[in-house]
Structures are given as C-alpha cells and as structure tokens.
C-alpha positions in Angstrom: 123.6 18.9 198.0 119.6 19.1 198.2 117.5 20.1 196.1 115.5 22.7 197.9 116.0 25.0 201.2 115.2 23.8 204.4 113.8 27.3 205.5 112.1 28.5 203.3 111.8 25.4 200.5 112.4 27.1 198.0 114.8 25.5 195.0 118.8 26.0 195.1 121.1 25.7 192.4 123.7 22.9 193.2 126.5 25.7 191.9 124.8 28.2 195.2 126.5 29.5 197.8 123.3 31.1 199.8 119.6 30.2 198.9 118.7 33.3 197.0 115.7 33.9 198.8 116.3 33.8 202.3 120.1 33.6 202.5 120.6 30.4 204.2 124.4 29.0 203.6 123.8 26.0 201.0 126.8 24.6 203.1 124.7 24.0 206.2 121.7 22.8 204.0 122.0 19.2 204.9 122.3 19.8 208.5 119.2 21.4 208.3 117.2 19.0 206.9 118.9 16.4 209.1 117.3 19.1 212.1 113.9 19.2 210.5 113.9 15.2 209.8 114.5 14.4 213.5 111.7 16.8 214.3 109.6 15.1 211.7 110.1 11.3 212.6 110.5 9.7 216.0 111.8 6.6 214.2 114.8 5.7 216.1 116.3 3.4 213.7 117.4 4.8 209.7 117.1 0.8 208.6 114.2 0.9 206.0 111.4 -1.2 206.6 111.7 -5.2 205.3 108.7 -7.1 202.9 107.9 -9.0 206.2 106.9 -6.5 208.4 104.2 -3.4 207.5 106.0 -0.4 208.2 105.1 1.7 211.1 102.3 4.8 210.7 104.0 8.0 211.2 102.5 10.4 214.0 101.0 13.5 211.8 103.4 16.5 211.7 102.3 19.0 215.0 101.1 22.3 213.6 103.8 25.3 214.2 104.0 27.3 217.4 103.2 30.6 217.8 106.3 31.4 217.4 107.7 29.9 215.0 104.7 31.2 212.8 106.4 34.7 214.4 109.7 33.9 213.2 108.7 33.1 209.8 106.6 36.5 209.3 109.5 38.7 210.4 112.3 36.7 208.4 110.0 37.0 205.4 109.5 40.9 206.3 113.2 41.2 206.7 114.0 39.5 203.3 111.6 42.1 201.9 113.6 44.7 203.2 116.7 43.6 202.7 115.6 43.4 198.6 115.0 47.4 199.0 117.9 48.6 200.8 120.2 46.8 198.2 118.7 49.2 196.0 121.3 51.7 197.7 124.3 49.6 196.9 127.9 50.4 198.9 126.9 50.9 202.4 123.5 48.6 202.7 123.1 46.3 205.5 123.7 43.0 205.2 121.4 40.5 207.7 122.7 37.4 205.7 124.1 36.2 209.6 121.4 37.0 211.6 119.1 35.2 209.3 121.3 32.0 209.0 121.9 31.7 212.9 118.2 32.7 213.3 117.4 29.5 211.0 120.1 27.1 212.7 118.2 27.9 216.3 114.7 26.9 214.7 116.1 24.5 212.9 117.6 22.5 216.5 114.4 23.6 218.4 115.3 27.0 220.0 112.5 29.1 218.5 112.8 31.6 221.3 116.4 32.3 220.5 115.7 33.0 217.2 112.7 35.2 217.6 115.6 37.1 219.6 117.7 36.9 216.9 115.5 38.2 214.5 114.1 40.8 216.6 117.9 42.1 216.8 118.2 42.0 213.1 114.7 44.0 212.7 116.4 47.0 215.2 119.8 46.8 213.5 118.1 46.9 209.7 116.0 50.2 211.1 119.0 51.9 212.4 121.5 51.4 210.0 118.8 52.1 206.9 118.2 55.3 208.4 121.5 56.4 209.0 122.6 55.4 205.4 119.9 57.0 203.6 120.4 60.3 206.2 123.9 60.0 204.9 123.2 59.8 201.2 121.3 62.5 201.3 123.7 65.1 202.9 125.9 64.0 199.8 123.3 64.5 197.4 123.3 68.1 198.9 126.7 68.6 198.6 127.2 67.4 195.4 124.3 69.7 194.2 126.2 72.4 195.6 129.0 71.3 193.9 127.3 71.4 190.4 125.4 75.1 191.4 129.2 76.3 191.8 129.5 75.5 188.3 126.9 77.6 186.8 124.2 73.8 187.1 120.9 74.6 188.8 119.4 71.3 188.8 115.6 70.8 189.3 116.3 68.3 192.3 115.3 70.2 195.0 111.6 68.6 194.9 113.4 65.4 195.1 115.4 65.7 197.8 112.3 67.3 199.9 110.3 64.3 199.4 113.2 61.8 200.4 113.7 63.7 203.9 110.3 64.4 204.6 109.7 60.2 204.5 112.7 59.4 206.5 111.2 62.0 209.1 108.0 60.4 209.2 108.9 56.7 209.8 108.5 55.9 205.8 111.7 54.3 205.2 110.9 52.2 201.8 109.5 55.4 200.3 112.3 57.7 201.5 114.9 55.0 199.7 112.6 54.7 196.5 112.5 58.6 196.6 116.8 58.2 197.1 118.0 55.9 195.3 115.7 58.1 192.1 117.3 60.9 192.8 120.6 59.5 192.8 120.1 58.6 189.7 119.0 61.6 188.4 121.9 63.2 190.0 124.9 61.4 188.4 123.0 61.1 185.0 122.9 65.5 185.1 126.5 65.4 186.7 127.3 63.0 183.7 125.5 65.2 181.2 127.2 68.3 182.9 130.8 67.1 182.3 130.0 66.3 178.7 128.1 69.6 177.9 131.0 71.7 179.6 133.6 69.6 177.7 131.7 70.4 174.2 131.1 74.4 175.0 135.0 74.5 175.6 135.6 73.5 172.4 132.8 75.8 170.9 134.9 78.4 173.0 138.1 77.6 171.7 137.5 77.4 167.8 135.2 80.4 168.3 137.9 82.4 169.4 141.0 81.7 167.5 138.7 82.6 164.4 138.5 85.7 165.7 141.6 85.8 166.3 141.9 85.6 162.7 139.2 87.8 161.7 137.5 84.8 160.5 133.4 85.7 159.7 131.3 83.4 161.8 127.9 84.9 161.0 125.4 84.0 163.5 127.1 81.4 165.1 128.3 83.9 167.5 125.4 85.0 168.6 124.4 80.8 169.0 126.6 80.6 171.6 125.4 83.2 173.7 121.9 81.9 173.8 123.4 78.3 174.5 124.8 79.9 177.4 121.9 82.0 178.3 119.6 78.3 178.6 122.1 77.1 180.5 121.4 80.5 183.4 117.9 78.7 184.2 117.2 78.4 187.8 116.2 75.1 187.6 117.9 72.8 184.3 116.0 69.6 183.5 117.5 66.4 181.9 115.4 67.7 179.0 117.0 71.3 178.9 120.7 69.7 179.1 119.7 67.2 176.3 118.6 70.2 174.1 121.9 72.2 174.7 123.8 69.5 173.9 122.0 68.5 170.6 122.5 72.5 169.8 126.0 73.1 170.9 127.4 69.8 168.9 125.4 71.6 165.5 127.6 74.6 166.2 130.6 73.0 166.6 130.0 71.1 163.4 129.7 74.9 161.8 132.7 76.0 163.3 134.4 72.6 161.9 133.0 73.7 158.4 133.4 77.6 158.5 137.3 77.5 159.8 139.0 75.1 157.6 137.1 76.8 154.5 138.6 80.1 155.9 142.5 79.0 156.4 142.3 77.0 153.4 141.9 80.4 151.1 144.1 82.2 153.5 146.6 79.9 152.7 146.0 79.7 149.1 146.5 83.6 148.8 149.7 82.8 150.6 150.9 80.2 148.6 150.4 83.0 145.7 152.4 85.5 147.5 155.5 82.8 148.1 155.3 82.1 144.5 156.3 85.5 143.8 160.0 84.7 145.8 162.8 82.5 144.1 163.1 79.1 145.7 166.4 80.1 147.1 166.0 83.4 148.6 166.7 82.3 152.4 164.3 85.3 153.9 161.3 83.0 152.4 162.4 80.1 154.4 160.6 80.8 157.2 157.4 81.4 156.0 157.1 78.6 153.1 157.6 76.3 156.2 155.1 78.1 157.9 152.6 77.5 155.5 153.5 73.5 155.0 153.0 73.3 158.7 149.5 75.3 158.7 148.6 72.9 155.1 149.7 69.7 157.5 147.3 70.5 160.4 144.8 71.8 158.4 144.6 68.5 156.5 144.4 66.6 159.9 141.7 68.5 161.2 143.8 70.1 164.1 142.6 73.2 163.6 144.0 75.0 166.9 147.4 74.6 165.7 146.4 75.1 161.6 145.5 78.8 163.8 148.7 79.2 165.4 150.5 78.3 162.3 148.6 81.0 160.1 149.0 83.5 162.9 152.5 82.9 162.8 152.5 82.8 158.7 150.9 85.8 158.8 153.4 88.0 160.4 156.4 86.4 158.2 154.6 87.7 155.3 155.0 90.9 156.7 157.9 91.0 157.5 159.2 89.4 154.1 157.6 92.5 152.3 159.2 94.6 154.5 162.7 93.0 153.1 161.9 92.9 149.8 160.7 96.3 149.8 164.4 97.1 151.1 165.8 95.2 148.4 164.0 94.4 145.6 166.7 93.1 143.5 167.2 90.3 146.3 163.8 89.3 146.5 162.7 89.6 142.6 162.4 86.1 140.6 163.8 84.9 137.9 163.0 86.6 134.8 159.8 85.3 133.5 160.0 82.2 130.9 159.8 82.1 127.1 156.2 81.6 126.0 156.0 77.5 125.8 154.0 75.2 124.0 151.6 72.8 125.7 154.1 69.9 124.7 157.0 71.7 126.0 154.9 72.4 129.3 154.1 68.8 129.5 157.4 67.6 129.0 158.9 69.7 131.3 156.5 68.8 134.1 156.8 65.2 133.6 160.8 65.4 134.4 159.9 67.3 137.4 157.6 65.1 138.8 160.5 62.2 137.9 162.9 64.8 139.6 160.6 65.2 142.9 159.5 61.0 142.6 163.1 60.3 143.1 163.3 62.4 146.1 160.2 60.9 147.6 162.2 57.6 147.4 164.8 58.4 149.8 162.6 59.8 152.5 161.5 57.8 156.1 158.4 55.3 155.2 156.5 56.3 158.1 157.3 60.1 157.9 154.6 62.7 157.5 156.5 64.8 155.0 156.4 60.9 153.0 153.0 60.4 153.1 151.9 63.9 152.5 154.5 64.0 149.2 153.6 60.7 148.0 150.0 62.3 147.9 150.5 65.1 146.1 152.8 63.5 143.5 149.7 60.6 142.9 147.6 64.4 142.5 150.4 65.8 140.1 150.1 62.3 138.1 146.1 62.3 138.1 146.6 66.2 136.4 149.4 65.2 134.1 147.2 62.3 132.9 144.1 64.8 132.3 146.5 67.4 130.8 145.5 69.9 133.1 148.8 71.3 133.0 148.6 74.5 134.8 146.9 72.5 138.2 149.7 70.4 137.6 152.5 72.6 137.8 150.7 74.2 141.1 150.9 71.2 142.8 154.7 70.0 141.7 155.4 73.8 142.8 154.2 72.9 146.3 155.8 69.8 146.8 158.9 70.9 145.6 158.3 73.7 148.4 157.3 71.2 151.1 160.6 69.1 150.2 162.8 71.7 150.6 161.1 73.4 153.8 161.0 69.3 155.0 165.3 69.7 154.0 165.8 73.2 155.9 164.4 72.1 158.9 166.3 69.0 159.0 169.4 70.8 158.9 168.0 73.2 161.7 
C-alpha cells in the first residue's frame, strides 16, 4: 500500500479506503504510481544498476501541459465544493467517480478525456446543488407552516429570504451556508417547541384538576396566561422559547408544591371524619379505601390520580353522612374508653403494633400495601420509642385501616 496519493500526494492511512482529500480509491493507488513512474522514467529495464557500470542520467521531468494544469484547478475546485455541499448531508452529490476515472485518464496519458470528465462533473455538481438546496428550502417552508399551525411564529423568515435570494443570483456556497443555518435553527426551535408544549400541558393539567378541587393557586394562575401570552409573538426567537421554558418549569415546580400540600390536609380532615365510624360499619368501606388509594398516589407523586381519588373520596363522604344521618345508631362508635394511664396507653399500643406486625408478615414481598405498611409500622415504632403516644396510635389507626381496606378489596 503506498504511502502517499498519486494525485494529489497527499498522505493515506494504510487502514483508507479513499484518499481523504481528493477521493482517489487507495485500491487503484499502486496502479497509479506504476502510470506516473512509466511517465517519469524511460528506463526500459526494472534491473537496478551494478557497482561496474555508472547508472544512466535521467531525462528532467517535462513540465505539465496546459491541460493537465486545467485538470488539476478544477478537481481542486471540485473537492472544495464537494466539502460544502456535504454540509447538507442526505441528498448531496457525490463526485467520488468522476474524480477517480478523471484521475485514472491522467494518470495513463488521456488528459483530454479527463478534462471532459471533469467538466461533466462541474455541470452535474451545479445542477444537482441547486436542485437540492431549491428542495430544502420548500421544506423549510413547509415545515414553518407546520409550526405557525401550532401557535410557533418563528423569526426565520429573514433566513430563508437570504438563502433564495443567493440561489437566484448564481451564489450557491452562500445560499448553502445561509441553508444549512437555518436548518439548524429550524429543528433546534421545532425541538424546543415539542418540549415547551409537552411542559405547558402539564402546567395545564395540574392547573386544572386543582380547580377542580377548589385548590388556591394564588398567582400562579395568572403565570400561565402571560406564559402563553409570550408565546402570541409574531416572531419567537431561540431566546424567547429558552425564557418560557425556564418560567413554565418554575411554575410547574409550584404547582408540584402547592397540590400535594393541599390534598395532604384534605385528606387529613378526612382521615378525622372516618375516625368518627366503627372499623366494621360496611358503608365506610368505600371511602377508607378511597382515601388509602389518594394517600398511595399522593406519596408517589402521581398527583392526577391523588385528584381523581379525592374527588371520588369526596363524594363518599357525602354520601356516608347522608346514611348516618338516617341512622345514627348504625353509624355511631363505640362508646368512648375509660380514661387511661400513659402505661396503660403504651401497653396497649405496643400489642397492637405486634397485632398489625404479624399481619404485615403474611403479605406479598413486593406488594405496595407491604411496603407502604412496613413503613408506617417502622413510624409507629420510632413514636412508641419517643413516647409520643397519641402520634402513635394515629398512625397504628391508619394502618390498621389500610390492612383492612387492602382485605376488602381482595375479596372484591
């Protein structure tokens, strides 16, 4: 494999399929040199000289023709242009042949045919860069229109104009540098675009279950409406997008603050309310499972169902008040306990969180309703250990509640 091209001389990697520079096959390298060494030597005999005889003077090397000189300008000028057009990537001409048969005729004498050759290659490069870039440009139109249909205006239109107006005027490298910019530009805002839209829908969505829920959002409200009002400018910048986003990801963060604050006492005024009902008075089935569901997704951060959950929470509370109203004797608790001591209480909570520990034991390892009790009974433990008695009885309460929800919809 030699060291250097035979075209253009310049060095190739023994691991090269093409020279880099001019594209010349590596694979017909050595018959290239063999070309230019024939022209080179008029030596008829490849036996290298002996001591006893002075080897013979070489006639100097005959200066290049006209031609040739001609050939060598316009492959150089082609390789140029070649470099630009592969700026446009899929759809670029490729002169790789031309320029390899152009170098084989040189190479065995026929200058003329590749000065033919090369000449074709200059008219085929021309055409084909101008119908590509005349191409990518009508999709750059439509894909603008695309993005205005969307609510996008994007400040490309400058771009664009300067692209055409070279291609009509003969200035093909500028009109490519001016396309291959703006295409760019134009997937980066169509990038940004999807990713903005994607954020303000969930903006949207958490925005309007908490009103749904009557949940007080302050001013972030009114945020979004000024997010969307930047977003009505006739012509949106990569600047302008960059600045929505920044502001619309702060409001979601709010949103991801203010709702889960919001359920969480909702739910804790529930929890009060289902307190007030027997742990076997069926109508408060529904609604203690209710509110372990809304507790689950609430502590998984999936607040769109946490919503539903509450919603649906909501209207079993009113409905259980309805039935206990109707029958109060049904729905009233046990008769209220004895006053007890703090060792009493402590003793008494401690066999209940044995009671509920057990019961953990014979649940699925990878179950939620496992993981979630085994939680709250490490809590319970923590607040039996402090002697906070009272937070520990609130939270044996509610895992006995989850259990037994976690039991009744089992057998449903």
């Amino acid at each position: 494999m030699p060291s250097s091209c035979p075209i253009c001389e310049q060095p190739i990697p023994s691991t090269a399929v093409h020279c880099s520079v001019c594209g010349f096959p590596t694979g017909l390298a050595i018959e290239g040199l063999r070309s230019n060494d024939g022209r080179e030597t008029n030596s008829p005999s490849s036996e290298p000289p002996t001591l006893s005889s002075p080897e013979p003077e070489r006639p100097p090397a005959s200066a290049p023709s006209p031609e040739e000189d001609l050939n060598a300008l316009i492959s150089r000028d082609l390789r140029t242009k070649m470099d630009l057009v592969r700026e446009l990537g899929r759809g670029a001409p490729d002169l790789t042949n031309e320029l390899c048969q152009a170098a084989l005729s040189e190479a065995d004498g026929r200058s003329s045919e590749a000065l033919a050759i090369l000449r074709s290659a200059q008219t085929r490069l021309e055409t084909e860069s101008d119908e590509l870039v005349h191409r990518r440009l009508t999709e750059l139109g439509e894909r603008r229109e695309s993005l205005e249909r969307t609510g996008a205006r994007i400040a490309i239109g400058d771009d664009l104009r300067q692209a055409q107006e070279a291609l009509n005027d003969g200035e093909r490298e500028d009109a490519i540098r001016h396309l291959v910019e703006t295409e760019r530009r134009m997937t980066q805002f169509e990038s940004d675009w999807r990713g903005l839209q994607g954020l303000l829908a969930q903006v949207e969505g958490l925005r309007s279950e908490a009103a749904e829920l009557a949940i007080p959002l302050g001013e972030i409200s009114s945020e979004v409406e000024a997010l969307r009002e930047k977003l009505r400018e006739p012509n949106l910048t990569e600047e302008v997008l960059d600045s929505v986003a920044q502001e619309a990801a702060q409001t979601l963060m709010l949103l991801h603050e203010a709702i889960p604050s919001a359920l969480t006492e909702e739910l804790e005024r529930a929890e009060k309310t289902l307190d007030r009902y027997p742990e076997d008075y069926a109508a408060s089935a529904v609604a203690k499972r209710l509110h372990l569901e809304a507790m689950r997704h609430l502590k998984k951060g999936r607040f769109t169902e946490a919503v539903r959950s509450v919603q649906d929470l909501r209207r079993e509370l009113s409905e259980l008040e309805v039935a206990a109203a109707a029958s109060p004797a049904a729905a009233a608790g046990p008769p209220p306990a004895p006053e007890e001591t703090e060792d009493e209480m402590l003793d008494r909570l401690l066999r209940k969180a044995r009671s509920l520990a057990s019961r953990i034991r014979t649940l699925p390892v990878d179950s939620d309703v496992a993981h979630d009790a085994a939680v709250q009974i490490r809590e319970a433990t923590e607040f039996l250990r402090a002697r906070k008695l009272k937070e520990a009885d609130l939270t044996l309460s509610r895992l006995m509640r989850m259990l037994s929800a976690d039991i009744s919809g089992a057998d449903q």
